[in-house]
PyMOL commands that place a pseudoatom at each C-alpha (Angstrom):
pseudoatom trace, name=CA, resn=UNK, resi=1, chain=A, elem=C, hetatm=0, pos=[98.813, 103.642, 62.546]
pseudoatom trace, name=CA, resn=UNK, resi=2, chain=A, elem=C, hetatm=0, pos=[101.657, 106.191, 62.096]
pseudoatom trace, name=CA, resn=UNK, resi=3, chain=A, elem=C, hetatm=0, pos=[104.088, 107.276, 64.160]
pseudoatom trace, name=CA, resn=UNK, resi=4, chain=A, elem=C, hetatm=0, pos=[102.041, 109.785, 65.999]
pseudoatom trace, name=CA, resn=UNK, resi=5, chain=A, elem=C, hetatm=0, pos=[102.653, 108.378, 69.968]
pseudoatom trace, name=CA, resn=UNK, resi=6, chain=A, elem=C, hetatm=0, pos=[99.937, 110.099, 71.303]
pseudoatom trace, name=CA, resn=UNK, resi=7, chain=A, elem=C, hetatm=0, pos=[97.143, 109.613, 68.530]
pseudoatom trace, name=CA, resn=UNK, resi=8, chain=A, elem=C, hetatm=0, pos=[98.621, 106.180, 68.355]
pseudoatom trace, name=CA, resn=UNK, resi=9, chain=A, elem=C, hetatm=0, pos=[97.743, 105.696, 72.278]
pseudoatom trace, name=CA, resn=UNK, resi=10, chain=A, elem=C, hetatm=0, pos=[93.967, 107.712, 72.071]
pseudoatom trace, name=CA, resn=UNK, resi=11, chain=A, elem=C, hetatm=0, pos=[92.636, 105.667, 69.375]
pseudoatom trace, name=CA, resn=UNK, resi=12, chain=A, elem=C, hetatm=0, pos=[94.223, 102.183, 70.869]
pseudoatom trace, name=CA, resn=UNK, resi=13, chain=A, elem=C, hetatm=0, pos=[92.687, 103.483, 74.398]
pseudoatom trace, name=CA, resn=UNK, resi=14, chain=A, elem=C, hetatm=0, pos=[89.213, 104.595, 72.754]
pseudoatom trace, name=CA, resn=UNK, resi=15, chain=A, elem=C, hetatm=0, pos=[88.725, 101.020, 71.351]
pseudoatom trace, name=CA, resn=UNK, resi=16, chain=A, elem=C, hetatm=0, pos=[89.327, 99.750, 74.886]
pseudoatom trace, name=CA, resn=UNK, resi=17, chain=A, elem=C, hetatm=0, pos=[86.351, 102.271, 75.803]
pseudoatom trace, name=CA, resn=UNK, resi=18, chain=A, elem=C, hetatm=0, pos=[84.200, 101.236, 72.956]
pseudoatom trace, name=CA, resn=UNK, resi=19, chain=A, elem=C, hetatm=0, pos=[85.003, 97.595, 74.797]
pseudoatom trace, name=CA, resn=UNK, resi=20, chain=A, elem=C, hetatm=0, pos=[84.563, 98.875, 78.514]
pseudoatom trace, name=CA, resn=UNK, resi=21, chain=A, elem=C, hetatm=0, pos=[81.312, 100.556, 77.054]
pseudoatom trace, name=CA, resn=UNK, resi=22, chain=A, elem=C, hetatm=0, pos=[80.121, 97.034, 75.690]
pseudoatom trace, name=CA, resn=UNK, resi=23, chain=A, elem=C, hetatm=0, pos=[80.494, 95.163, 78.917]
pseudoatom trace, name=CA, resn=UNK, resi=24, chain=A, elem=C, hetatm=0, pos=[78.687, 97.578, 81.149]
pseudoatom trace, name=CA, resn=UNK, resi=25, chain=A, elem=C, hetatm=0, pos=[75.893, 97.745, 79.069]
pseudoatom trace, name=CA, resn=UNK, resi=26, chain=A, elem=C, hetatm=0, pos=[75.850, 94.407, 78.063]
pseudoatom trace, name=CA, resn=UNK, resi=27, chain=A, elem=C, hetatm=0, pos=[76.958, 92.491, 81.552]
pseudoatom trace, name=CA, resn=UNK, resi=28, chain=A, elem=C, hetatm=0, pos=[76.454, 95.250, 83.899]
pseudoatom trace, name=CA, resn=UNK, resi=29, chain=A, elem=C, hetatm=0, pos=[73.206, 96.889, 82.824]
pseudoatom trace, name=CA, resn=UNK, resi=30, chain=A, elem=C, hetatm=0, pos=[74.725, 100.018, 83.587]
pseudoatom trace, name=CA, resn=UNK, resi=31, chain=A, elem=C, hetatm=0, pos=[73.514, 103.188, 81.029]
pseudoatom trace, name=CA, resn=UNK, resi=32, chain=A, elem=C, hetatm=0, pos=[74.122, 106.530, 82.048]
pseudoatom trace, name=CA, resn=UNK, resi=33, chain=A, elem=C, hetatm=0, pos=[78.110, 106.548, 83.228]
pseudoatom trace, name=CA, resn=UNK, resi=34, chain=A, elem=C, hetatm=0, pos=[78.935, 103.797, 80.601]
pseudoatom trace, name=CA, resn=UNK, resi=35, chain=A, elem=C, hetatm=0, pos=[77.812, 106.740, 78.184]
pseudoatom trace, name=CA, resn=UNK, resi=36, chain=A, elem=C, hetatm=0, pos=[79.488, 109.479, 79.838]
pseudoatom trace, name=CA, resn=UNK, resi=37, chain=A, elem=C, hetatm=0, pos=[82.810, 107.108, 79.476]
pseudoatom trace, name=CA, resn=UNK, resi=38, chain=A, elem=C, hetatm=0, pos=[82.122, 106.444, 76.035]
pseudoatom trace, name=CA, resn=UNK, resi=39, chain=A, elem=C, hetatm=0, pos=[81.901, 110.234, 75.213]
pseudoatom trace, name=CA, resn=UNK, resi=40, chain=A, elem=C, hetatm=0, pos=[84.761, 111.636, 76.759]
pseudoatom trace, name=CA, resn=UNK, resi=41, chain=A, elem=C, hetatm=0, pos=[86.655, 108.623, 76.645]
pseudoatom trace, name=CA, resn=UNK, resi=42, chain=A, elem=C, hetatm=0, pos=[86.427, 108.561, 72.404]
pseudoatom trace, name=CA, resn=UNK, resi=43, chain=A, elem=C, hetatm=0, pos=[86.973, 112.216, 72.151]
pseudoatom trace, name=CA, resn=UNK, resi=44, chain=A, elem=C, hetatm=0, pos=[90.377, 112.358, 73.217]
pseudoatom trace, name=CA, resn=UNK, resi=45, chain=A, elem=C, hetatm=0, pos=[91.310, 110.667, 70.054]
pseudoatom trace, name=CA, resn=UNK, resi=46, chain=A, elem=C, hetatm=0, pos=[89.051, 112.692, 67.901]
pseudoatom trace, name=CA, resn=UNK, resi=47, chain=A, elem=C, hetatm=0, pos=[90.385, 115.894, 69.003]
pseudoatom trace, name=CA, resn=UNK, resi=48, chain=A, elem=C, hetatm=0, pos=[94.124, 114.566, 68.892]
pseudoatom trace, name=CA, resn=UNK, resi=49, chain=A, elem=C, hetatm=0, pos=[93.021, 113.338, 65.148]
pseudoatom trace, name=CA, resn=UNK, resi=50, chain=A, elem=C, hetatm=0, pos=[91.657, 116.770, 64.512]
pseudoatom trace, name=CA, resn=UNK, resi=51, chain=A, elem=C, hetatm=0, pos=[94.678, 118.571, 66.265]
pseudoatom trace, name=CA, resn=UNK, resi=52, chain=A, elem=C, hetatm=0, pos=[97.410, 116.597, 63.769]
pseudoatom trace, name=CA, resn=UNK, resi=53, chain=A, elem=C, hetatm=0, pos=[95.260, 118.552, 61.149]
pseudoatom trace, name=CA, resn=UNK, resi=54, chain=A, elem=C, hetatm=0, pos=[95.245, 121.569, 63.057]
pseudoatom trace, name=CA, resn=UNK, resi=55, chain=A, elem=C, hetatm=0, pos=[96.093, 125.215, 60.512]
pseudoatom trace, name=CA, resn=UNK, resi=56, chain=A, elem=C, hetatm=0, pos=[97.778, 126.714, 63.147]
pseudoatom trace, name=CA, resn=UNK, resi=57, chain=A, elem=C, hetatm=0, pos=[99.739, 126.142, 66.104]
pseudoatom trace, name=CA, resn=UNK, resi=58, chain=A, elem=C, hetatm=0, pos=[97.007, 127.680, 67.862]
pseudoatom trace, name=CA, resn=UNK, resi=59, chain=A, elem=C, hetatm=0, pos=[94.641, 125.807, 66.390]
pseudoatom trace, name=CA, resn=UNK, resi=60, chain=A, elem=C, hetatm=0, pos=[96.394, 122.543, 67.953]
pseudoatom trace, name=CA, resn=UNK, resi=61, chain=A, elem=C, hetatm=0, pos=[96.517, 123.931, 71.418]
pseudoatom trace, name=CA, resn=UNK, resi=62, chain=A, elem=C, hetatm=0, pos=[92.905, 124.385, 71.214]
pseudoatom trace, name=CA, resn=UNK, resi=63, chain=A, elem=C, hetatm=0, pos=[92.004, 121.114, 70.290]
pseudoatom trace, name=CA, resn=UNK, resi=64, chain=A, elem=C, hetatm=0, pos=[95.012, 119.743, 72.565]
pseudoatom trace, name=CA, resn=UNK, resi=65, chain=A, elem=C, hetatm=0, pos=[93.228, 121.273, 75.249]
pseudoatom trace, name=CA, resn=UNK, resi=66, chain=A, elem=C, hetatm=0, pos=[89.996, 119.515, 74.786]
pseudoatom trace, name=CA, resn=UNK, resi=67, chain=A, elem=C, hetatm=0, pos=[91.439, 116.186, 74.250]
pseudoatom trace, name=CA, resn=UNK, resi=68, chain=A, elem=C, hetatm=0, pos=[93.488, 116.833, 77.582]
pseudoatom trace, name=CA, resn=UNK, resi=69, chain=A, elem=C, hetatm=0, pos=[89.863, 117.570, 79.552]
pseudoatom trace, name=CA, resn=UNK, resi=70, chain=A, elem=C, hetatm=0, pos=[88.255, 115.036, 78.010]
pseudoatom trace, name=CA, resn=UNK, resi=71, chain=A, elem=C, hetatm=0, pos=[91.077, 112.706, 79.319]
pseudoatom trace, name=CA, resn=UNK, resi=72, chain=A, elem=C, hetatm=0, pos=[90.951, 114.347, 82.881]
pseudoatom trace, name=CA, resn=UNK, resi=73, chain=A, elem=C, hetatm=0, pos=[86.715, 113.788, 82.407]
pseudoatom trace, name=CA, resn=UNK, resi=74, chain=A, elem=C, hetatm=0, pos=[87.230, 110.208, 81.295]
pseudoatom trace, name=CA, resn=UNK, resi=75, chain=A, elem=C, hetatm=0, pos=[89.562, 109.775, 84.864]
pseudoatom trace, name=CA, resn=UNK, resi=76, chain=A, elem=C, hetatm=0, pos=[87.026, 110.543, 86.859]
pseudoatom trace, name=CA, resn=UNK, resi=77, chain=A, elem=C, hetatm=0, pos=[84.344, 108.348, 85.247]
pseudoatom trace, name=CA, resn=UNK, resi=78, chain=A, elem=C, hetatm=0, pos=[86.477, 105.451, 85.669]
pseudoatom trace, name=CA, resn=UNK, resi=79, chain=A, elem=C, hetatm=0, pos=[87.552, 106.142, 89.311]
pseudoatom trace, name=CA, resn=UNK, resi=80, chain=A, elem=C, hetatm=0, pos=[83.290, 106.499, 89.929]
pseudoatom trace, name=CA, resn=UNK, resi=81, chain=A, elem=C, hetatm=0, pos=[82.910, 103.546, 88.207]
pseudoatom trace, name=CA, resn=UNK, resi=82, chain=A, elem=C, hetatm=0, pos=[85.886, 101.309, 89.725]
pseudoatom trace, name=CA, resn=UNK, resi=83, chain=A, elem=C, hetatm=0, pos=[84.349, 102.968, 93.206]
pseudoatom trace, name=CA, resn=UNK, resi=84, chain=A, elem=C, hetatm=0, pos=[80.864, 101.868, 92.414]
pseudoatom trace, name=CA, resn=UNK, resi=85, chain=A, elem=C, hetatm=0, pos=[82.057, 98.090, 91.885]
pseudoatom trace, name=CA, resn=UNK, resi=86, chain=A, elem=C, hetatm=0, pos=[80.860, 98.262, 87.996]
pseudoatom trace, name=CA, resn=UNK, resi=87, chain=A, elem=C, hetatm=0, pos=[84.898, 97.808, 87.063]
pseudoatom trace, name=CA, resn=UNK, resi=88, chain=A, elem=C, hetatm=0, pos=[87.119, 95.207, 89.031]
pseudoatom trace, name=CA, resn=UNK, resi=89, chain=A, elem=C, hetatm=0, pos=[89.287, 97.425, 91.692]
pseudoatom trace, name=CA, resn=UNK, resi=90, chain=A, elem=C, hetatm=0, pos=[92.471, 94.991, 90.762]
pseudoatom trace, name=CA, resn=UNK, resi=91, chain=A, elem=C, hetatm=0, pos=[92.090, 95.754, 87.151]
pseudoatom trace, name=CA, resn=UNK, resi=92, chain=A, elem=C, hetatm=0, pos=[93.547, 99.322, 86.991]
pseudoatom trace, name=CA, resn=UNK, resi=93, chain=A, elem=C, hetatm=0, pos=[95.581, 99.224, 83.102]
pseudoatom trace, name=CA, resn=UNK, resi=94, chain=A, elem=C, hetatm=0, pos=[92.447, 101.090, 81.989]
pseudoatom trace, name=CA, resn=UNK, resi=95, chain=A, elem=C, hetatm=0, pos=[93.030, 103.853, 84.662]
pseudoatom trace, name=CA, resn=UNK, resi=96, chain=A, elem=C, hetatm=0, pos=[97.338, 103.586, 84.389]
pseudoatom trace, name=CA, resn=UNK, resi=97, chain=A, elem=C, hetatm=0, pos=[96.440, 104.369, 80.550]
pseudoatom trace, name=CA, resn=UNK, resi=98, chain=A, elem=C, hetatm=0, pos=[94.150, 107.011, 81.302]
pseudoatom trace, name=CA, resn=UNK, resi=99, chain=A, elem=C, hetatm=0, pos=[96.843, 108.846, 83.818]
pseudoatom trace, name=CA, resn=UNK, resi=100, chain=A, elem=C, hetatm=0, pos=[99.318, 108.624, 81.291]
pseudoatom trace, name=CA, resn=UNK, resi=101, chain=A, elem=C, hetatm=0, pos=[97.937, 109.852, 78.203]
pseudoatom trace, name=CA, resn=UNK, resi=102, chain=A, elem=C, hetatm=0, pos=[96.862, 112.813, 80.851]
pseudoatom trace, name=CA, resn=UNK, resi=103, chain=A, elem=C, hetatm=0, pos=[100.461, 113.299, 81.929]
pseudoatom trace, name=CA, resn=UNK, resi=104, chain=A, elem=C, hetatm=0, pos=[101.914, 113.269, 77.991]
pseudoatom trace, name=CA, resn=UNK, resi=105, chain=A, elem=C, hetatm=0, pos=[98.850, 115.390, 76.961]
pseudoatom trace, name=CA, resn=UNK, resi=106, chain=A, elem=C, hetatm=0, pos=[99.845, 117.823, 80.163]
pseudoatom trace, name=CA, resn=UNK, resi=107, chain=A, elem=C, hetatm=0, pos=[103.304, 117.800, 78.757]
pseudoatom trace, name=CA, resn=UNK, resi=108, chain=A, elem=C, hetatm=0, pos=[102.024, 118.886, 74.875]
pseudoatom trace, name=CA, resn=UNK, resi=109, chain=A, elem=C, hetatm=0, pos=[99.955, 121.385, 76.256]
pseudoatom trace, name=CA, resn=UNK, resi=110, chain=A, elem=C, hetatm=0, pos=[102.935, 122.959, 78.357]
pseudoatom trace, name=CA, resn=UNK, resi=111, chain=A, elem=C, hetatm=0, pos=[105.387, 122.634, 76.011]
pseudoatom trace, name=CA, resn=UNK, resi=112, chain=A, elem=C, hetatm=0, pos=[102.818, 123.830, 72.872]
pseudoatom trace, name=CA, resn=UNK, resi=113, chain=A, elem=C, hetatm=0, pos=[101.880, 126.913, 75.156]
pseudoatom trace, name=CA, resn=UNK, resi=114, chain=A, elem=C, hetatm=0, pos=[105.963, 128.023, 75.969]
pseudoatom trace, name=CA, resn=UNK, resi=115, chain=A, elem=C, hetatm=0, pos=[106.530, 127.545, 72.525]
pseudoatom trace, name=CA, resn=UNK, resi=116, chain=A, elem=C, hetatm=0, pos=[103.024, 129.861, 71.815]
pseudoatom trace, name=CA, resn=UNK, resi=117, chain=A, elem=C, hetatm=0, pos=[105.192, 132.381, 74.598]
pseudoatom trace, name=CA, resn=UNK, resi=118, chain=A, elem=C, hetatm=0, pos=[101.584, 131.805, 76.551]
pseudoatom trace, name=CA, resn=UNK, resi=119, chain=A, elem=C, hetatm=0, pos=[102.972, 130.966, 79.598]
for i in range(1, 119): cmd.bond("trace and resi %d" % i, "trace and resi %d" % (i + 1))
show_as sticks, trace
zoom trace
């Protein structure tokens, strides 16, 4: 991995969806949110891969943008599924990670959009 903070922390946090994913199919027999998770849960790091690549500064907003409500998608299908009892309500690091690439994702968008003069 490079030096990239956020790309670094999407693809480290999509593996740990591709795992969450695992266990409620496999332990919890649970197949419709454990797919909605796995979607918008991988995605952030796709579009942050895509927005590194972006040919404009534009371009990166837009796929900034996704990745950010993708992230704020992927929240709420862990809070339903923490709520529902299929994740343990003491085990939160999967949320905590979740709220903060949000927040620094928040932050690029801001800052990307001021520097676009969009605000």
């Amino acid at each position: 991995m490079g030096t990239n903070l956020i790309l670094d922390k999407s693809i480290n946090f999509a593996i740990r969806i591709v795992r969450a994913y695992n266990y409620l199919q496999n332990e919890k027999k649970e197949y419709v949110m454990s797919r909605q998770l796995l979607k918008s849960g991988t995605s952030i790091g796709a579009n942050m891969k895509e927005a590194v690549q972006a040919q404009s500064k534009k371009d990166f907003l837009s796929k900034t943008n996704i990745a950010l409500k993708e992230a704020s998608e992927t929240e709420f299908w862990i809070e339903l599924l923490t709520k529902t009892e299929y994740f343990n309500k003491e085990d939160k690091s999967l949320m905590n990670d979740c709220v903060e690439i949000n927040k620094i994702l928040q932050t690029i968008v801001k800052t990307t959009k001021k520097n676009l003069n969009m605000l």
